[in-house]
Structure formats: C-alpha cells, structure tokens
BAFIMI-137330 format. One record per residue: residue number from 1; x, y, z of N, C-alpha, C, CB in turn. Coordinates in Angstrom, 3 decimals, padded with zeros to 6 digits. Glycine has a CB too. Layout:
N
> NUM X Y Z X Y Z X Y Z X Y Z
...
//
This chain:
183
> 1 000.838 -001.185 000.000 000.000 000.000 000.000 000.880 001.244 000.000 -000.952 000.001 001.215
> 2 000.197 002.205 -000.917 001.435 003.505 -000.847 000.843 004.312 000.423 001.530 004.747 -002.525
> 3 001.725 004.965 000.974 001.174 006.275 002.129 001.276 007.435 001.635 001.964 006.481 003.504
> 4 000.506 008.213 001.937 000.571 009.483 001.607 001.116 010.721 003.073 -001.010 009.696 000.984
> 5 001.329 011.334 002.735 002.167 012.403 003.801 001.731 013.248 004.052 003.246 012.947 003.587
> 6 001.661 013.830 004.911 001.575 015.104 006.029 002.947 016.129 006.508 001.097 014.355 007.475
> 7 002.989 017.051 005.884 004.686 017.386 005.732 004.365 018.667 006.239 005.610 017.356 004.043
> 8 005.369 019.016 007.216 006.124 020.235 008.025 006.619 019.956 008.913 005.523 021.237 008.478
> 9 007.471 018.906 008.841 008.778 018.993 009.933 009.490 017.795 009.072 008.417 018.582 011.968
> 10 009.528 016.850 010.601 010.705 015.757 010.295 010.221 014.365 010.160 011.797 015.709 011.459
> 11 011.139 013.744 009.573 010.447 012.139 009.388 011.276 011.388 010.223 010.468 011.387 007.754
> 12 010.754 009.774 010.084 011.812 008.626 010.866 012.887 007.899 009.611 010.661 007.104 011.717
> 13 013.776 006.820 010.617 014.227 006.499 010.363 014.173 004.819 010.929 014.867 007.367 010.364
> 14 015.179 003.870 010.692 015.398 002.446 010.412 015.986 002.244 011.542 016.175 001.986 009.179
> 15 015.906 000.957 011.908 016.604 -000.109 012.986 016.087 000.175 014.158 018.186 -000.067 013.170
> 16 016.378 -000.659 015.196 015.775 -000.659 016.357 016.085 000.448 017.098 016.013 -001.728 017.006
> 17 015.280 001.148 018.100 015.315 002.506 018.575 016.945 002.490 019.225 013.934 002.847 019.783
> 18 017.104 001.683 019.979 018.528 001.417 020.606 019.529 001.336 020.026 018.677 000.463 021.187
> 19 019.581 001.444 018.548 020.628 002.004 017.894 021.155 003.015 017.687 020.619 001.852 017.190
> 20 022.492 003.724 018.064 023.017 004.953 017.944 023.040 005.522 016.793 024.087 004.993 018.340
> 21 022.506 006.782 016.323 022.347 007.437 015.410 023.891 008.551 015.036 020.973 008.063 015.786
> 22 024.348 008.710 013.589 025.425 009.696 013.659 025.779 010.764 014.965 025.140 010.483 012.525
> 23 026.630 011.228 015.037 026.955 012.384 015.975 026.100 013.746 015.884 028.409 012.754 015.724
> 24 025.512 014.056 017.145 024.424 015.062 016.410 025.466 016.661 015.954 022.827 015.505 017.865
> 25 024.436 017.399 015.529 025.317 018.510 015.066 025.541 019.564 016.268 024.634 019.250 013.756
> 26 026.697 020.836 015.919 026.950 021.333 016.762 025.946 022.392 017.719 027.881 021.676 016.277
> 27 025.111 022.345 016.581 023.842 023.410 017.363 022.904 022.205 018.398 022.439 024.329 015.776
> 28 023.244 023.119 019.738 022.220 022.145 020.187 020.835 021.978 020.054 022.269 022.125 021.199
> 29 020.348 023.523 019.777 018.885 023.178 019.517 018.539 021.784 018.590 018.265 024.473 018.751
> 30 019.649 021.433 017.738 019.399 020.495 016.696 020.171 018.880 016.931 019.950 021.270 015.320
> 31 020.327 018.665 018.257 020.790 017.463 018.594 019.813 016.756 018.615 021.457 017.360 019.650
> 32 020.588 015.413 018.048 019.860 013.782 017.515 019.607 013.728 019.385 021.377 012.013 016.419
> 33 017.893 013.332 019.560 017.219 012.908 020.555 017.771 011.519 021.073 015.860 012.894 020.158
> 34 017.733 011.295 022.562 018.379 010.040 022.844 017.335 009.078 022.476 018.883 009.879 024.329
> 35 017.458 007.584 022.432 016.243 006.787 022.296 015.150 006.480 023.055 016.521 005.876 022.100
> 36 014.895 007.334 024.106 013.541 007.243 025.007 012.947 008.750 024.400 013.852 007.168 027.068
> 37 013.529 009.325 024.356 013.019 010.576 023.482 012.567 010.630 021.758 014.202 011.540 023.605
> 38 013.360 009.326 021.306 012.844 008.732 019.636 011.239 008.669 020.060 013.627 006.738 018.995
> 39 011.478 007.362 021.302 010.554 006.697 021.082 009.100 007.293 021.452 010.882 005.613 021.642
> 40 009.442 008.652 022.386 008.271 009.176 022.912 007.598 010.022 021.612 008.626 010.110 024.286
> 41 009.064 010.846 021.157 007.959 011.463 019.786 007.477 011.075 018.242 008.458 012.633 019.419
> 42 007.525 009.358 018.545 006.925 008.583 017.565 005.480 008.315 018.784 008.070 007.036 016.908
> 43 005.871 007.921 019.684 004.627 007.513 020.129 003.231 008.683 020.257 005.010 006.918 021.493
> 44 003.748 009.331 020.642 002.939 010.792 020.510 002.351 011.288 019.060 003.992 011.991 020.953
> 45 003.047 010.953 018.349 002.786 011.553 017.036 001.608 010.491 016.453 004.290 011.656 016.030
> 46 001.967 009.486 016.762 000.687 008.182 016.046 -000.649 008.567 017.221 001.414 005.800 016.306
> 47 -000.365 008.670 018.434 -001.244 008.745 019.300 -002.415 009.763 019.121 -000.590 008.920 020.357
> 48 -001.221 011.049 018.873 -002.382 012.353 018.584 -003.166 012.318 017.168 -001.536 013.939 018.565
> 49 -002.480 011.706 016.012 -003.255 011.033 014.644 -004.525 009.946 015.596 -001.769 009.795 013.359
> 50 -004.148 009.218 016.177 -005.204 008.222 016.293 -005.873 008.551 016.582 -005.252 007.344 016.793
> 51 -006.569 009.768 017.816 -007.522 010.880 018.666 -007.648 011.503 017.462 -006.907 011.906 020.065
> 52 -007.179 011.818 016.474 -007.809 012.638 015.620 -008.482 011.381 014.250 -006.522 013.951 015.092
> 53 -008.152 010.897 014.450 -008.985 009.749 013.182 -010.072 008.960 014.148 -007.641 008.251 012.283
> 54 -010.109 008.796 015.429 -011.103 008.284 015.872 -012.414 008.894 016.074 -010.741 007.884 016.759
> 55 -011.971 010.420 016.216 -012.688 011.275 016.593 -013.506 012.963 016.122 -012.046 011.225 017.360
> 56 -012.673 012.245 014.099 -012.357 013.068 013.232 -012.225 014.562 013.218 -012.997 012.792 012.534
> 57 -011.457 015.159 014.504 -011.188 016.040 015.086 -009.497 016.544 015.376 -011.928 015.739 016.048
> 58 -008.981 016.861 013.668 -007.731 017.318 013.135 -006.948 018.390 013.967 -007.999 017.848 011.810
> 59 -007.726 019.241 014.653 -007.426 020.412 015.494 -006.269 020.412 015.989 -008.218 020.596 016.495
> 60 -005.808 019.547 017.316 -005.005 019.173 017.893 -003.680 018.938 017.411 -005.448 018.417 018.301
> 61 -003.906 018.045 016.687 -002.879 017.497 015.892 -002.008 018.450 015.298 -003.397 016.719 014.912
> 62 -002.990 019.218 014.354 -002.663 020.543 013.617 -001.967 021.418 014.610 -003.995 021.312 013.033
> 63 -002.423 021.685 015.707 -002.250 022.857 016.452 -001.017 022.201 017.495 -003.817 023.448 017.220
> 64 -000.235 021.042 017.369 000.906 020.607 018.358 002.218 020.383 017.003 000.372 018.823 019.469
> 65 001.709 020.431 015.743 002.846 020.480 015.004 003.583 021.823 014.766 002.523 019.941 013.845
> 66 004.316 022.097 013.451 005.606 023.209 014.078 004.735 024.355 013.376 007.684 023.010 013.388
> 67 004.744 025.674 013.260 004.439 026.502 012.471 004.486 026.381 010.493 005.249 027.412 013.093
> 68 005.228 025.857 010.250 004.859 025.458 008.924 004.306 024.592 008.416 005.500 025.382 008.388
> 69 003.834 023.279 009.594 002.740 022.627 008.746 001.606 023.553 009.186 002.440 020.915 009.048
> 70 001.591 023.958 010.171 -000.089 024.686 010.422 -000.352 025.584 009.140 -000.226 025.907 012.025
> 71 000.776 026.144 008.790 000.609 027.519 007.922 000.298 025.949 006.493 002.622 029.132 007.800
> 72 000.670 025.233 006.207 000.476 024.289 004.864 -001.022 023.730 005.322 001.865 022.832 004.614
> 73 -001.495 023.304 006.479 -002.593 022.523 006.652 -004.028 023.273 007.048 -002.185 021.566 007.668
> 74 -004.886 022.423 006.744 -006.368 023.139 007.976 -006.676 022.240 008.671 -007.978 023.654 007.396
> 75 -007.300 021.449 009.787 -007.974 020.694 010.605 -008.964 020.029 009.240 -008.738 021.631 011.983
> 76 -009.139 020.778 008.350 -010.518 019.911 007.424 -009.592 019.510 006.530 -012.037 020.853 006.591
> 77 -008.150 019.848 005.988 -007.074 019.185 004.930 -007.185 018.194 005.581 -005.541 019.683 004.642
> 78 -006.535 017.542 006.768 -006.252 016.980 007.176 -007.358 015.209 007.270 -005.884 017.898 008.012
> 79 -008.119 016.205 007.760 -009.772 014.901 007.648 -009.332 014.722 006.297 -011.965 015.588 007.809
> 80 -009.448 015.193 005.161 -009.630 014.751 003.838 -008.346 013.605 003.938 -009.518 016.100 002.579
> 81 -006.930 014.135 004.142 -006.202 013.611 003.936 -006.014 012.327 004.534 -005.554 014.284 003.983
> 82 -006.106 012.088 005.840 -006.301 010.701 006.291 -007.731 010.095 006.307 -005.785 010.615 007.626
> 83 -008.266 010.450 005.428 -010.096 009.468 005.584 -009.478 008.031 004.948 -011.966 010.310 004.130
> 84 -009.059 007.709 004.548 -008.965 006.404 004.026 -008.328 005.274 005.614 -007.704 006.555 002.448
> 85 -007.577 006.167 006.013 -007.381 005.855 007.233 -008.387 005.608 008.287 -006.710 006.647 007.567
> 86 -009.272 006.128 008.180 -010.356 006.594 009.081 -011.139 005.727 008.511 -010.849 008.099 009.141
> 87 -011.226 005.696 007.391 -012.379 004.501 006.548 -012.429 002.662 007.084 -011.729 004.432 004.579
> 88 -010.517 003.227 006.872 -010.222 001.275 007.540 -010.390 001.234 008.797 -008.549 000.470 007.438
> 89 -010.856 002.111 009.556 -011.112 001.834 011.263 -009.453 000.888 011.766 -013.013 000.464 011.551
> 90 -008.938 001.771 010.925 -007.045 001.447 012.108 -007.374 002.257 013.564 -004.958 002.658 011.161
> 91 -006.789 001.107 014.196 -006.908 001.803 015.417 -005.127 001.651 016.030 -008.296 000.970 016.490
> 92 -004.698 002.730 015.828 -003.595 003.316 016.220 -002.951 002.669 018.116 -004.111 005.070 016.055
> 93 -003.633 002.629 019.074 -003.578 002.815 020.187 -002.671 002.073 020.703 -004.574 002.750 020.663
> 94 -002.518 000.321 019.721 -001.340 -000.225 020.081 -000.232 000.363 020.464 -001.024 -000.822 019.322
> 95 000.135 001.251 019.515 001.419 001.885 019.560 001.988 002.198 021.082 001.287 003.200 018.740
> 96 000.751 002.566 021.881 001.289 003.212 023.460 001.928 002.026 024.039 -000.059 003.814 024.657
> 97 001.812 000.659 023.886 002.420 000.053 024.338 003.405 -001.069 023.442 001.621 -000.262 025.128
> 98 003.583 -001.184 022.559 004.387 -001.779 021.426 005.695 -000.742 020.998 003.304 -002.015 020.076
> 99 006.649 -001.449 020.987 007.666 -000.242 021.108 008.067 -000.194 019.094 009.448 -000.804 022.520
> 100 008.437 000.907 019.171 008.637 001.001 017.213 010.006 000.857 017.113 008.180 002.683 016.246
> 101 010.022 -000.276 015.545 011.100 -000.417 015.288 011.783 000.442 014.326 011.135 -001.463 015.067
> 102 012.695 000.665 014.179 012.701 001.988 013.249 014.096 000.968 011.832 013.595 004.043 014.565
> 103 013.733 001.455 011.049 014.636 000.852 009.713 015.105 001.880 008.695 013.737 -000.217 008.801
> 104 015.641 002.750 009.567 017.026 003.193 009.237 016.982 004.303 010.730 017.237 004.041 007.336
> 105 018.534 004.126 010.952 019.007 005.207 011.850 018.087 006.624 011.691 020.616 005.493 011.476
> 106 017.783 007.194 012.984 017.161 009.122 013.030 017.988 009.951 012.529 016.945 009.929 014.556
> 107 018.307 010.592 012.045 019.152 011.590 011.340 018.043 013.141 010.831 019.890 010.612 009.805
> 108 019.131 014.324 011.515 018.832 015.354 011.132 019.397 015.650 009.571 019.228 016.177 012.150
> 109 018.561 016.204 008.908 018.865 016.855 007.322 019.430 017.943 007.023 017.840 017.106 006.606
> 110 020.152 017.977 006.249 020.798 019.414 005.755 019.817 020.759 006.206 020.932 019.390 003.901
> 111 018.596 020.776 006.634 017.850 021.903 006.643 017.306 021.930 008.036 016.805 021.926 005.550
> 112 017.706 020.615 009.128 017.521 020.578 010.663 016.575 019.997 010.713 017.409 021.712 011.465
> 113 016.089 019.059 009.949 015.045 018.512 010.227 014.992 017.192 010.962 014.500 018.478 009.202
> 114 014.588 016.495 011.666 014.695 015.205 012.034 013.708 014.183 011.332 014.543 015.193 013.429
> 115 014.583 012.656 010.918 013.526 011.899 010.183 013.265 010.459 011.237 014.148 011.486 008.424
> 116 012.193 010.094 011.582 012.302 008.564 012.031 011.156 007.907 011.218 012.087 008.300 013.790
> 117 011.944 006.768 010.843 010.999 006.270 010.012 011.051 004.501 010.752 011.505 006.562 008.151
> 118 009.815 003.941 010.287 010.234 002.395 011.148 008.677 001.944 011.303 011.226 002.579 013.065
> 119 008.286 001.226 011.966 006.913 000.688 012.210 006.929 000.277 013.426 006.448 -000.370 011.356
> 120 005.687 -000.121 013.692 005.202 -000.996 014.682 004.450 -002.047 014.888 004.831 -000.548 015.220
> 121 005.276 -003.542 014.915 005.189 -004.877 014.889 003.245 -005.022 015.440 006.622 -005.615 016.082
> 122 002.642 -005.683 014.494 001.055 -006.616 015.042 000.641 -007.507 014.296 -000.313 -005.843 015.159
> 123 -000.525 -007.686 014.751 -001.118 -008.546 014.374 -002.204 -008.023 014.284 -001.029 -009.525 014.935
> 124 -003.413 -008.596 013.011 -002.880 -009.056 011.547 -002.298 -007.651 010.650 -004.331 -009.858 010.608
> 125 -002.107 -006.503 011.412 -001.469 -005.435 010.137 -000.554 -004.896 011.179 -002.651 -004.053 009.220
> 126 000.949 -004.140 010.675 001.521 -003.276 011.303 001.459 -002.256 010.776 002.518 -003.491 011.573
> 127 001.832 -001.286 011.758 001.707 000.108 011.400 002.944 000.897 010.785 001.304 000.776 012.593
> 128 003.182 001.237 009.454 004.496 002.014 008.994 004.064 003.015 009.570 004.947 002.239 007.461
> 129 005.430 004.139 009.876 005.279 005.133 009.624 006.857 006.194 009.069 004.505 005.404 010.789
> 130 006.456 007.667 008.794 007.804 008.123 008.363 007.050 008.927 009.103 008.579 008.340 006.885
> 131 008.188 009.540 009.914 007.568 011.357 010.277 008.886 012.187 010.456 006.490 011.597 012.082
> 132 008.384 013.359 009.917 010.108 014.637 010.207 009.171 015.601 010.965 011.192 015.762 008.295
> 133 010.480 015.881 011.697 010.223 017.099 012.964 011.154 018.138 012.509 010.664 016.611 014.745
> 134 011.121 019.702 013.320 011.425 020.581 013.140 011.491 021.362 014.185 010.945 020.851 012.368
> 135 012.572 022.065 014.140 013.261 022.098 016.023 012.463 023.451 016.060 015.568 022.275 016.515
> 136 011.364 023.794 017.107 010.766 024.973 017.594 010.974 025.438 018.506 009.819 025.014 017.682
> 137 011.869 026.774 018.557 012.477 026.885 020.007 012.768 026.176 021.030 011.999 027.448 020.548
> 138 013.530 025.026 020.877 014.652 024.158 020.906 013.563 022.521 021.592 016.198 025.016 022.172
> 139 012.136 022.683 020.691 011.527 021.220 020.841 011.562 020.852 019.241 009.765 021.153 021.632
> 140 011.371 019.212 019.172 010.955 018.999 017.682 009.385 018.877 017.977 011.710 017.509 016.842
> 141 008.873 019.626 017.161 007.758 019.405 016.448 007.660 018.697 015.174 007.308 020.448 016.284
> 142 006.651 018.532 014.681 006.314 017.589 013.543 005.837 018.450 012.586 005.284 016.460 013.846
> 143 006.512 017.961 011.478 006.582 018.889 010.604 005.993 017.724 009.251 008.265 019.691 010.567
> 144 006.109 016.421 009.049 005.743 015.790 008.175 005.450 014.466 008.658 006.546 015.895 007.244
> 145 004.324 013.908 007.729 003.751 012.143 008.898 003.458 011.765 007.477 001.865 012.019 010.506
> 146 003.580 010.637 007.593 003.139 009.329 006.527 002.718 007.810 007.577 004.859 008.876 005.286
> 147 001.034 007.768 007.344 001.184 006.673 008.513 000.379 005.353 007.680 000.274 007.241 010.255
> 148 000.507 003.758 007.704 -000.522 003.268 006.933 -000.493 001.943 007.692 -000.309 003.264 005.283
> 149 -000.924 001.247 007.564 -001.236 -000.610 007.718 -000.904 -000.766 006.953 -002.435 -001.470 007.833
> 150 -000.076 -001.960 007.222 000.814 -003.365 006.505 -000.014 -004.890 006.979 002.795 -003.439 007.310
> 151 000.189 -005.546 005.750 -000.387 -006.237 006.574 000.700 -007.334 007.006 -001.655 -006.703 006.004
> 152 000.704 -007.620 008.173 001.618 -008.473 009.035 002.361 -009.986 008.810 000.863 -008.633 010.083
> 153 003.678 -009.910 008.774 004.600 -011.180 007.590 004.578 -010.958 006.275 004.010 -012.743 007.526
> 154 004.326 -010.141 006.017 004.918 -009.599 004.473 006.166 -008.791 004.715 003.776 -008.521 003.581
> 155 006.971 -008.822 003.922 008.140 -007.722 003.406 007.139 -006.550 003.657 008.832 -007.861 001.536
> 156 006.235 -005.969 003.377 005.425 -004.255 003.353 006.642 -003.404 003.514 004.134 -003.801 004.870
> 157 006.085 -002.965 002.522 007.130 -001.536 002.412 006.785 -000.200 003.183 007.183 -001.000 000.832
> 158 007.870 000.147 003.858 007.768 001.263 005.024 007.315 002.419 004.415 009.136 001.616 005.790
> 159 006.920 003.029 005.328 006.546 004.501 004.580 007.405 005.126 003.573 006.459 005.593 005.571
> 160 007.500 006.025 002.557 008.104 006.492 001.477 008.561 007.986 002.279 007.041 006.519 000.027
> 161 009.745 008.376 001.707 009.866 009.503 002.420 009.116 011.047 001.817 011.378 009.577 002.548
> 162 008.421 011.683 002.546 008.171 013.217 002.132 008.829 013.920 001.438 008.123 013.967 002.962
> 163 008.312 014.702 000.510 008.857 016.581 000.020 008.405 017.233 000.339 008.875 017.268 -001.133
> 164 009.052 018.026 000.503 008.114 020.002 000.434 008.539 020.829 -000.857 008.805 021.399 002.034
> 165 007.694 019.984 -001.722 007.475 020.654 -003.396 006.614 021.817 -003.473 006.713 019.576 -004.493
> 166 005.712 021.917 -001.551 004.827 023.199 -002.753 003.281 022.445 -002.958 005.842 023.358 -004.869
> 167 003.551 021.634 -003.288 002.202 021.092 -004.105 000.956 020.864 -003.042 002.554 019.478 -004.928
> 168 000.146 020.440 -003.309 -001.177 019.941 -002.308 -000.889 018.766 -002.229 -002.747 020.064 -002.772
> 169 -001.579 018.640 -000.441 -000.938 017.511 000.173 -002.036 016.227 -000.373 -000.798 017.753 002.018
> 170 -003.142 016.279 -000.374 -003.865 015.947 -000.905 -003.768 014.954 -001.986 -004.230 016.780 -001.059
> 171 -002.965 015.508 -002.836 -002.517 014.781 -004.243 -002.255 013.324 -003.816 -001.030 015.481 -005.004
> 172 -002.817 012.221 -003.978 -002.417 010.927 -004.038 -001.387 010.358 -004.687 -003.216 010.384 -004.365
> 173 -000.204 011.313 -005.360 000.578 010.411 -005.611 001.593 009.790 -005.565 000.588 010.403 -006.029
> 174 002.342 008.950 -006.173 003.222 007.648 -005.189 004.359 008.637 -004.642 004.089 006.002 -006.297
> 175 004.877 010.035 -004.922 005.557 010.856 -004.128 005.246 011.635 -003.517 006.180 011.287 -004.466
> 176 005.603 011.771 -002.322 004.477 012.784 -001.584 004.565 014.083 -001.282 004.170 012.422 -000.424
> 177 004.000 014.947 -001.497 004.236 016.545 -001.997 003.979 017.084 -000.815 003.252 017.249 -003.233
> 178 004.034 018.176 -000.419 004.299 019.259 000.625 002.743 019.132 001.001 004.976 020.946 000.052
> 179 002.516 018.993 002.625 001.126 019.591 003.069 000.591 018.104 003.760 000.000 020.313 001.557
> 180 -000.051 017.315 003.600 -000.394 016.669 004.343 -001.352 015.385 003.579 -000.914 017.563 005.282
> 181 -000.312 014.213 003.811 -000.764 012.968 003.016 -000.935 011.618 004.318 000.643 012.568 001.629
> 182 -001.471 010.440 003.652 -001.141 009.516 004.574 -001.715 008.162 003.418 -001.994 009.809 006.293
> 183 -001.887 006.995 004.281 -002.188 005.887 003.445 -003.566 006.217 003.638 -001.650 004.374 003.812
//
C-alpha cells in the first residue's frame, strides 16, 4: 500500500530505537534525541493522529505540530487527507504500548530537520510510519507524517519519504508533496 504524507517537519528512520544514530550537530537546539526521546515522539505523534482519526477532530494534531505545517494545513485538509485511514477503522492505540522499530538510523537533514521512520510490529497489520520534525524553540515538532497498515509477515514496504514541493498535500501520488498525506 502507498502512504501518503503530512509534511512540516521531520520524518523517521530504520533499525531498532537502541541504535546509535550519527553524531548530532553542533547546534544544540538540533541534537539527535536520545532513544527514550525517539521513542516518545513517535509515540505521541501516532497517538495524537489516532484521537484525531477516531474522533475526526484534526485540530489538535494541527495545532501541536511546528508553524509550517499549520501555515500548509487546515484541521478539514487533514480529515480529507487521512479518511482512508479513518475509513479502515485502524486503530492506532497499540502503539502506546508496542515499542517502534525503526529501519534506518534518526538523522537530522541538511535543513535541521529530524527523520524517524520504522513501524510498529502486530497482528494481523503493522503500522508504517515516516515522520520529520522541526526544532521549535529548541523542541521537535512535527513537521511531516506518513502513517498506513501493513499487513503483518509480508516484506510491506515502510513509509516512502516526504517533500516540500509546494504542491497539495492531498494529491495521491506515489511521491508525496508538501502539506499533508497519509495511506
């Protein structure tokens, strides 16, 4: 299944959270998070999507990410953008207690962004996700999400990584353009 994205910040990355990520950079506002801190702002980030797809009430979500997705998104983009999500009645909630594996190292981007990308192991579907953050007066916020069901013992391919082309997030297609996509 392809995912579609939600972009204004940072995405994930690969391998198990307990893997050491490059050396972070010299700015601290922009230091690589230790791995209880990976794991909290993956868990948070699926959590506050799941309250908002259960409850089709985007607000929140919108209003805890960084200033440039708010300025790319609305609370009603957003419904549009994950209804398919919302359609399959995924229920996210595992995540609070299933820890995410991530498949590739967290790494900040040439532009400070942070990516973790990786899933979370179930039964019968797991959950991909990619998300990038964006350091807001020295927190990451979320700046881009790609979240979908796999279905469980397959190879499934992890989330695809985000752009910020500009384009509407909306756009379904297999690359995912600036603003706010998901599976």
């Amino acid at each position: 299944m392809r995912l579609r994205w939600v972009l204004i910040a940072v995405l994930v990355g690969s391998a198990p959270v307990g893997v050491r990520a490059q050396e972070p950079p010299a700015n601290p506002a922009l230091a690589l998070p230790d791995a209880n801190k990976i794991v909290l702002l993956v868990r948070t980030a699926l959590l506050t999507l799941n309250d908002a797809v259960q409850t089709g009430n985007f607000t929140v979500l919108r209003d805890k990410a960084s200033p440039s997705f708010q300025a790319a998104n609305t609370a009603a983009q957003l419904g549009m953008i994950f209804q398919k999500l919302a359609r399959q009645g995924v229920d996210l909630s595992a995540v609070s207690i299933i820890t995410p594996q991530l498949t590739s190292k967290p790494s900040i981007d040439a532009n400070g962004r942070l990516r973790l990308k990786g899933y979370f192991a179930g039964t019968p579907v797991r959950i991909d996700f990619d998300l990038l953050y964006e350091a807001v007066a020295g927190r990451w916020r979320l700046f881009g999400i790609a979240v979908g069901p796999t279905a469980s013992g397959g190879a499934g391919a992890p989330a695809a990584a985000p752009t910020n082309k500009g384009t509407p997030a909306k756009n379904p297609a297999p690359k995912p353009k600036a603003g706010a996509n998901k599976k």
